[in-house]
C-alpha positions as CSV (number, residue, x, y, z in Angstrom):
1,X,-25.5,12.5,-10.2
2,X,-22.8,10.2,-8.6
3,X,-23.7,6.9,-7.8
4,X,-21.2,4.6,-5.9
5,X,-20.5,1.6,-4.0
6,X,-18.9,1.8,-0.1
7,X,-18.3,-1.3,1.5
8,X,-16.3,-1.1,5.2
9,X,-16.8,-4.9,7.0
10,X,-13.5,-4.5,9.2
11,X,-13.6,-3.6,12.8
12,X,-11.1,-0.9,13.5
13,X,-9.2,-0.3,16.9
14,X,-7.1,3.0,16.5
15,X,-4.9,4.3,18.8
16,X,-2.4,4.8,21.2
17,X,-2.4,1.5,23.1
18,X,-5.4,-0.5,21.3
19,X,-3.4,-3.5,20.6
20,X,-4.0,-4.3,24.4
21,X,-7.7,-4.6,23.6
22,X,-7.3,-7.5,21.4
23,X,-8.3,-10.0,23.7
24,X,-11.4,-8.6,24.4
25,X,-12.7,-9.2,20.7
26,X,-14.3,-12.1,19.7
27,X,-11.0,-14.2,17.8
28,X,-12.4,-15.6,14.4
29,X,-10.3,-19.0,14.8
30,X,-8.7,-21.2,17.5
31,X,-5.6,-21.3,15.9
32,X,-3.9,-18.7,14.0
33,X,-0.8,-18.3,11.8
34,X,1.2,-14.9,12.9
35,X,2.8,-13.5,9.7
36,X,5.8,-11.1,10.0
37,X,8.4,-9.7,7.3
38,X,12.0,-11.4,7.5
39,X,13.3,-8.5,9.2
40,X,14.0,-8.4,13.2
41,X,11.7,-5.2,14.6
42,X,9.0,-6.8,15.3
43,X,10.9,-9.1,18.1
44,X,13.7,-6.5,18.7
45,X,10.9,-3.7,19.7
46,X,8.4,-6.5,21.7
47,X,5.6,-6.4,19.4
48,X,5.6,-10.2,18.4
49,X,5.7,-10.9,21.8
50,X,2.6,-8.5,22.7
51,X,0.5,-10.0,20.2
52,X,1.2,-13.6,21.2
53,X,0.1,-12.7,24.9
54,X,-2.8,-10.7,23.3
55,X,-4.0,-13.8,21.5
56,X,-2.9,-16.6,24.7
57,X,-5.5,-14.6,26.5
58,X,-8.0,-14.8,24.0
59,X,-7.6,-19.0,24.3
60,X,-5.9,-19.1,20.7
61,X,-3.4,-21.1,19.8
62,X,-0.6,-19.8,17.4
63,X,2.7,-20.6,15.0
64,X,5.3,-17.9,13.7
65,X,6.0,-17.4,9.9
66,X,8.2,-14.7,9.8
67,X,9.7,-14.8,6.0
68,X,7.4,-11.8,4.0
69,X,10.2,-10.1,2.1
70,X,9.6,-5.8,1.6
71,X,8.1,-6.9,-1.8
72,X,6.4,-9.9,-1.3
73,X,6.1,-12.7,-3.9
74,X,4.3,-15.8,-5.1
75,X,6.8,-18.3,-3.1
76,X,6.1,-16.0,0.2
77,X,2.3,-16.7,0.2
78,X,2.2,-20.4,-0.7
79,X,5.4,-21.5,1.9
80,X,3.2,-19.6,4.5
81,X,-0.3,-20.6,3.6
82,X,1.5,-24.8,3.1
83,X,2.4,-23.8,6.5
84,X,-1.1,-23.3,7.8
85,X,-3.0,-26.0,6.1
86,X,-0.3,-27.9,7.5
87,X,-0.7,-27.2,11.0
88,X,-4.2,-26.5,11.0
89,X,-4.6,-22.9,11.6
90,X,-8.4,-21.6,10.8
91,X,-7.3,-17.6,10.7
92,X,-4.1,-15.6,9.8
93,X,-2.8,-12.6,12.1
94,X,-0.8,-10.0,9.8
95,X,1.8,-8.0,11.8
96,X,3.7,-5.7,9.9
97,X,3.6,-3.2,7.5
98,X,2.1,-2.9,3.8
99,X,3.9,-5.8,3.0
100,X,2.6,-7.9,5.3
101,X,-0.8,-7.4,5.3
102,X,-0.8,-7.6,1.2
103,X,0.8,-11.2,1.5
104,X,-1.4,-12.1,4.5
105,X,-4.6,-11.3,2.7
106,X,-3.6,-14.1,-0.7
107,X,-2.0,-16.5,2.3
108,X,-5.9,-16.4,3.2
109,X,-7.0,-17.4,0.4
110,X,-4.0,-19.8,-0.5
111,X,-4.8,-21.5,3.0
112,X,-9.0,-22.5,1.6
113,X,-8.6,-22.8,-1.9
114,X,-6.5,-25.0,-4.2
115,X,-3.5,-24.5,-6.5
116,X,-1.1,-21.8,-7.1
117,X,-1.7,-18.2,-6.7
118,X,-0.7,-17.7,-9.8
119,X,-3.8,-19.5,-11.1
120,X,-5.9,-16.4,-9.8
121,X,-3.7,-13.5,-10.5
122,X,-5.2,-11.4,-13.0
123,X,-1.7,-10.1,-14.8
124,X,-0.9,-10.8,-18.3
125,X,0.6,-14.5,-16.8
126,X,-1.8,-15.1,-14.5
127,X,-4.5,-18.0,-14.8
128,X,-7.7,-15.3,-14.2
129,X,-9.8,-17.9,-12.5
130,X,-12.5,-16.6,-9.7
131,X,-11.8,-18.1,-6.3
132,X,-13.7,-21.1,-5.5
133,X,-13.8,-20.1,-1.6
134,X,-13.6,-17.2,0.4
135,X,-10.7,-16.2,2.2
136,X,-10.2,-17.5,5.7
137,X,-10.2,-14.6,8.2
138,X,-7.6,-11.9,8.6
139,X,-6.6,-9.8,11.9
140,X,-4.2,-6.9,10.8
141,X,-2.0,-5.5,13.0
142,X,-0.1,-2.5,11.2
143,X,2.8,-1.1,12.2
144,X,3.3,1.7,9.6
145,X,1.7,4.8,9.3
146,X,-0.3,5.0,6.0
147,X,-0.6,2.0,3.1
148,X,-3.6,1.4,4.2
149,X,-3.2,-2.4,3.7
150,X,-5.0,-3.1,6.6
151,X,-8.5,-1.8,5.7
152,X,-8.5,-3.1,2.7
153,X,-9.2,-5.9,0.4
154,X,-6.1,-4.9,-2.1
155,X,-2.9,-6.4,-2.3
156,X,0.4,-6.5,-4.6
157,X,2.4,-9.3,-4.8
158,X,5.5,-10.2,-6.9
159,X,6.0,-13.2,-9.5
160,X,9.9,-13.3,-9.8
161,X,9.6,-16.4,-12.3
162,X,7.1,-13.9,-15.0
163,X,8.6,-10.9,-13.9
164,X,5.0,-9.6,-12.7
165,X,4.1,-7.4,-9.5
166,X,0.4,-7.1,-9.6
167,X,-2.7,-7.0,-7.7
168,X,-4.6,-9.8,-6.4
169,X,-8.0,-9.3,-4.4
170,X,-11.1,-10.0,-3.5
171,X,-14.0,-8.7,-1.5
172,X,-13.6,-11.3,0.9
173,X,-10.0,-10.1,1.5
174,X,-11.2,-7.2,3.6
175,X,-9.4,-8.1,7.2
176,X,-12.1,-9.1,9.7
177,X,-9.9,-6.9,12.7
178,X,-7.4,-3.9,12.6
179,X,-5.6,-2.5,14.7
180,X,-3.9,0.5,14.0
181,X,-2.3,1.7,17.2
182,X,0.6,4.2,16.8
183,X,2.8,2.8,19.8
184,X,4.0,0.0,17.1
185,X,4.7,2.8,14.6
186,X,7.5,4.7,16.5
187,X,10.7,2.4,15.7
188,X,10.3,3.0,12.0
189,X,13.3,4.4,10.7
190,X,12.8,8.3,9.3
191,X,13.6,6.8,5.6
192,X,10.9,4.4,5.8
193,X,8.4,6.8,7.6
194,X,9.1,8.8,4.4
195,X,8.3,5.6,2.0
196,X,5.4,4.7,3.5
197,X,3.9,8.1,4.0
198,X,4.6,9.3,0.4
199,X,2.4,6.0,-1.1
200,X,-0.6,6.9,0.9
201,X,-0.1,10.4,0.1
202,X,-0.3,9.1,-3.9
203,X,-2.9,6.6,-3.1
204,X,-5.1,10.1,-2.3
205,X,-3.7,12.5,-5.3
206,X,-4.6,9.7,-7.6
207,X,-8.0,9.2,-6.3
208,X,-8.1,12.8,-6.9
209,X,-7.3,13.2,-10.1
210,X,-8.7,9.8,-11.3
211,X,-11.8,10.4,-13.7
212,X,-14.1,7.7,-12.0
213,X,-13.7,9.5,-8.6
214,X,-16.6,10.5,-6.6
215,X,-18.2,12.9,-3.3
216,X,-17.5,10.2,-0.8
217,X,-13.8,9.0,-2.1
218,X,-12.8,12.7,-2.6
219,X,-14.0,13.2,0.7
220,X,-11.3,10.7,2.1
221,X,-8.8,11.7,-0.6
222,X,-8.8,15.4,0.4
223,X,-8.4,14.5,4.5
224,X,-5.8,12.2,3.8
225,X,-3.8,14.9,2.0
226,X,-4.0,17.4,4.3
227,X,-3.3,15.3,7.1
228,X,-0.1,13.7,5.2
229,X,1.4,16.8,4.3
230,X,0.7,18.1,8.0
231,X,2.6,15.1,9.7
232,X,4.5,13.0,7.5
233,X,7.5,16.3,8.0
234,X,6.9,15.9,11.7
235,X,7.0,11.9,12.1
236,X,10.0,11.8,9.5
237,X,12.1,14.5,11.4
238,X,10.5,12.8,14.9
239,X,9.2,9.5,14.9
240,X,8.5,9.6,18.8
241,X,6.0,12.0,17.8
242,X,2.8,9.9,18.6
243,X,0.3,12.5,17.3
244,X,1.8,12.6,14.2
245,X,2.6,8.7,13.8
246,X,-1.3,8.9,14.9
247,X,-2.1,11.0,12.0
248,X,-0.1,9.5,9.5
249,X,-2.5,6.3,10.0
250,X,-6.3,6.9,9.4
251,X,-7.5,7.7,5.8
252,X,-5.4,6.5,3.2
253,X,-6.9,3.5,2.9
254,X,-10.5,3.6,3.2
255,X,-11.0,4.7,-0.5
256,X,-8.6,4.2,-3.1
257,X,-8.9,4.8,-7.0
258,X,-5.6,4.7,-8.1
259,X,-4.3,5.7,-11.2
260,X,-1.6,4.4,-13.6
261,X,1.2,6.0,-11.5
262,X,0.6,3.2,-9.0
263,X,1.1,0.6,-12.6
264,X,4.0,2.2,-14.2
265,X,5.5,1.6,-10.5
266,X,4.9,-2.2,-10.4
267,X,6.2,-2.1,-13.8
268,X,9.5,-0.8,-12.0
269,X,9.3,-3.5,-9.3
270,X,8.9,-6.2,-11.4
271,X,12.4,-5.9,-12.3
272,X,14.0,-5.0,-9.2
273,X,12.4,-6.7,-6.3
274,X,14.4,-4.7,-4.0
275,X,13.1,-1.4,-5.0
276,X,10.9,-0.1,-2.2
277,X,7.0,0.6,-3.3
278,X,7.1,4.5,-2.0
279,X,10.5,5.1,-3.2
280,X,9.6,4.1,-7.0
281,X,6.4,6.3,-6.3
282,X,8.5,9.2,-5.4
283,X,10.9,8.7,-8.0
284,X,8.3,9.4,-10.9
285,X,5.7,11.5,-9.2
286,X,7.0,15.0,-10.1
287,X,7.4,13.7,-14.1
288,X,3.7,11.9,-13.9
289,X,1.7,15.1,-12.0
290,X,3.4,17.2,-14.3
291,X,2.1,15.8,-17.6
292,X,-1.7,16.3,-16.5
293,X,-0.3,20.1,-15.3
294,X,1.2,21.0,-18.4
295,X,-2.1,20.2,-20.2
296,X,-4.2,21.8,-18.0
297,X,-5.9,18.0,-17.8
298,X,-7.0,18.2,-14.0
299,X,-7.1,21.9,-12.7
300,X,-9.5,21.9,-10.3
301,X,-8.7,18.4,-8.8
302,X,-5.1,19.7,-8.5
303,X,-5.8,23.1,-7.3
304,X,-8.4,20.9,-4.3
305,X,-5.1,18.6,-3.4
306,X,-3.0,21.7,-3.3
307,X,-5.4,23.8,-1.0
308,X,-5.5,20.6,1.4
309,X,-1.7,21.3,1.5
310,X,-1.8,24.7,2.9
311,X,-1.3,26.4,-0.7
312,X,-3.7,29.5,-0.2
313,X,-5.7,30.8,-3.7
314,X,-4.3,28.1,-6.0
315,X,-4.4,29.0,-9.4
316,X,-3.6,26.3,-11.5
317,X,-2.2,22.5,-11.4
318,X,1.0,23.9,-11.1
319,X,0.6,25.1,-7.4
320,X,0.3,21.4,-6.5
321,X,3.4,20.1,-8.4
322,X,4.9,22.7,-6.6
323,X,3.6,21.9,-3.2
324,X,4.2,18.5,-3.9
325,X,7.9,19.3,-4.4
326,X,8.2,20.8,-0.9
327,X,6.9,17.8,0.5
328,X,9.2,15.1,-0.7
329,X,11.9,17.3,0.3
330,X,10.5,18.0,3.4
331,X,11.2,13.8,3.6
332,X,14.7,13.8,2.4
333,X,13.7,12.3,-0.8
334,X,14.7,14.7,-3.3
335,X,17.8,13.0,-4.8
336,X,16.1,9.8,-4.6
337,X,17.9,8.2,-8.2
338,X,16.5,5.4,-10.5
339,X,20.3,4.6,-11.1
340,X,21.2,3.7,-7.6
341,X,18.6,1.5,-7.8
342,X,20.5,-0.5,-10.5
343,X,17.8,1.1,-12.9
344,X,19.5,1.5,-16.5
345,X,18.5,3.9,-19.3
346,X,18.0,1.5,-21.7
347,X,15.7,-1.3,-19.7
348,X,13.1,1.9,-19.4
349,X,13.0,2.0,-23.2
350,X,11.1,-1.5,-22.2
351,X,8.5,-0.7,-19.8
352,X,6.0,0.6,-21.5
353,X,4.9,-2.3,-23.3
354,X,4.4,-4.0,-19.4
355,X,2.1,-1.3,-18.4
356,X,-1.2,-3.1,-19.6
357,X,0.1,-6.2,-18.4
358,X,0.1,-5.8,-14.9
359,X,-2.6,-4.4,-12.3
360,X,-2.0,-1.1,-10.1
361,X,-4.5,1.6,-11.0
362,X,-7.0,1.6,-13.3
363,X,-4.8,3.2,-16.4
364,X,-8.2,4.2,-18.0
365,X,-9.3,6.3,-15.2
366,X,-6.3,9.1,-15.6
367,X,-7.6,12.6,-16.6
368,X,-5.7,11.7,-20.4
369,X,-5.2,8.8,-21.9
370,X,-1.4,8.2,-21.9
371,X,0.5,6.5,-24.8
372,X,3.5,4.1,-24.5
373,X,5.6,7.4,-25.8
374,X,4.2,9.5,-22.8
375,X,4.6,6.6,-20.3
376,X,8.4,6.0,-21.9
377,X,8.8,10.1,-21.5
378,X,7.9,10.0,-17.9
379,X,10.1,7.4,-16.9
380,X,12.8,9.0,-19.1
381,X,12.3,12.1,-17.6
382,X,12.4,11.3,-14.5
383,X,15.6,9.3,-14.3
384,X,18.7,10.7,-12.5
């Protein structure tokens, strides 16, 4: 008998056009801090500028921080949060992708409770005290297609001082509004699309596989992956394809039960901040699906992922690896190297020993317990 928890406070609007419906919700602040990435879409393509006319008719006032890095650290979330104590904002809105929403969620609660964030992070370095207060509200605005960051109360953020990317959350971190509207997807470039849409499709397949998983997350896990392996090919190849930019979007986030593929990757990104999230994902997948294949350690949960991909009469774990192989080529991330990355041989020998230090997935929910020899032989086997 499965027994389990589902907790969904956020208010979605999804779809085409829904950001102009923002100013018809009731605003949880008067004055809000907009947080973007450093990067220049968000002006270039008009969406900064639609968002501050959403929330001008809505009466709220507003300030820019536009500084969140594609991995974003410590020294992100306490310049921005300094920035809204400072000028008295009562509520954050997050527009961006992944990135943005995970800093925008600890900015929250950097902006109500006192010290550094570092004092609450629950990594190997990290101070592991409780919040005193809950996080002051969030309105996330997305515009990728599938993290899931903006349904969530998750998020990953980067120590470059400790050399520690790990979680941070809290259940109070869930974003009070989201709006996931796929006209603010279209201008992300096809390599990106790919990134993005290949770490929801891994959030799912290690919900899947993960031992602690249940009815209602499967339920989620197994829609997601259908509907990834569907569209991401068609948004990657087309990215003015709003149906599948549309698709891309819903699921991924709503129930996640990651594994340790998700830590042995912030292991990775610890060391080089520059490494994108999905692309780290990607790089070890084939290795890390492979090991529970070989041993026969999650048939049925990979023959359920592979059937949601189209495979017809899977017969064993294999059939996913393989389907899972078409995919990221499908995305023009087959060749996808550790080494370009600056990644060396002999820094993997040290990762292992990092994997219990830092927070991704739940390393005692895979379907065998891995050793730091079968983490080391994964990342040695998958380096190119």
């Amino acid at each position: 008998m499965y027994s389990f928890q589902f907790f969904m406070p956020t208010k979605i609007l999804f779809g085409a056009g829904q950001l102009k419906n923002l100013h018809k919700e009731q605003m949880p602040g008067k004055k809000a801090l907009i947080v973007t990435s450093n990067g220049q879409s968000t002006k270039k393509y008009g969406y900064l500028a639609a968002v501050e006319a959403e929330l001008e008719k809505a009466g709220v006032a507003h300030i820019l921080f536009d500084g969140i890095r594609p991995n974003p650290t410590r020294d992100n979330v306490m310049d921005a949060s300094r920035k809204a104590r400072e000028n008295d904002c009562d509520f954050v809105v997050a527009l961006g992708g992944g990135s943005v929403m995970d800093a925008s969620k600890c900015i929250d609660m950097m902006m109500v409770n006192d010290g550094d964030l570092w004092d609450y992070a629950f990594s190997a370095k990290g101070g592991h005290k409780p919040f005193e207060h809950r996080s002051a509200p969030l309105v996330a605005i997305t515009t990728s297609a599938g993290t899931g960051s903006e349904v969530d109360m998750f998020s990953v953020i980067s120590n470059d001082e400790v050399k520690e990317k790990t979680g941070v959350f809290d259940i109070s971190m869930f974003p009070v509004i989201s709006v996931v509207d796929s006209d603010l997807m279209m201008s992300v470039p096809p390599k990106f699309t790919a990134y993005q849409g290949m770490d929801a499709f891994f959030h799912a397949a290690e919900s899947v596989i993960n031992t602690k998983e249940h009815l209602m997350g499967e339920m989620f896990a197994l829609k997601a992956i259908e509907l990834i392996a569907r569209n991401l090919p068609v948004a990657y190849k087309d990215g003015s394809n709003k149906e599948a930019r549309a698709n891309m979007a819903p699921l991924a986030g709503f129930y996640m039960l990651c594994t340790s593929q998700h830590t042995m990757e912030h292991v990775m990104g610890s060391y080089h901040s520059d490494l994108a999230h999905g692309a780290g994902l990607i790089m070890i997948s084939h290795e890390y699906f492979d090991f529970f294949a070989e041993r026969k350690a999650a048939e049925e949960p990979m023959k359920k992922m592979a059937r949601a991909m189209g495979v017809e009469n899977p017969r064993s774990g294999k059939d996913f690896i393989a389907a899972l192989d078409v995919l990221i080529e499908s995305v023009g991330c087959k060749d996808l190297k550790m080494s370009d990355e600056g990644i060396t041989k002999e820094e993997i020998k040290t990762w292992p020993s990092r994997i219990r230090e830092v927070l991704g997935g739940d390393i005692t929910a895979d379907p065998l317990p891995l050793s730091d020899e079968d983490y080391l032989d994964i990342y040695e086997r998958s380096f190119k």
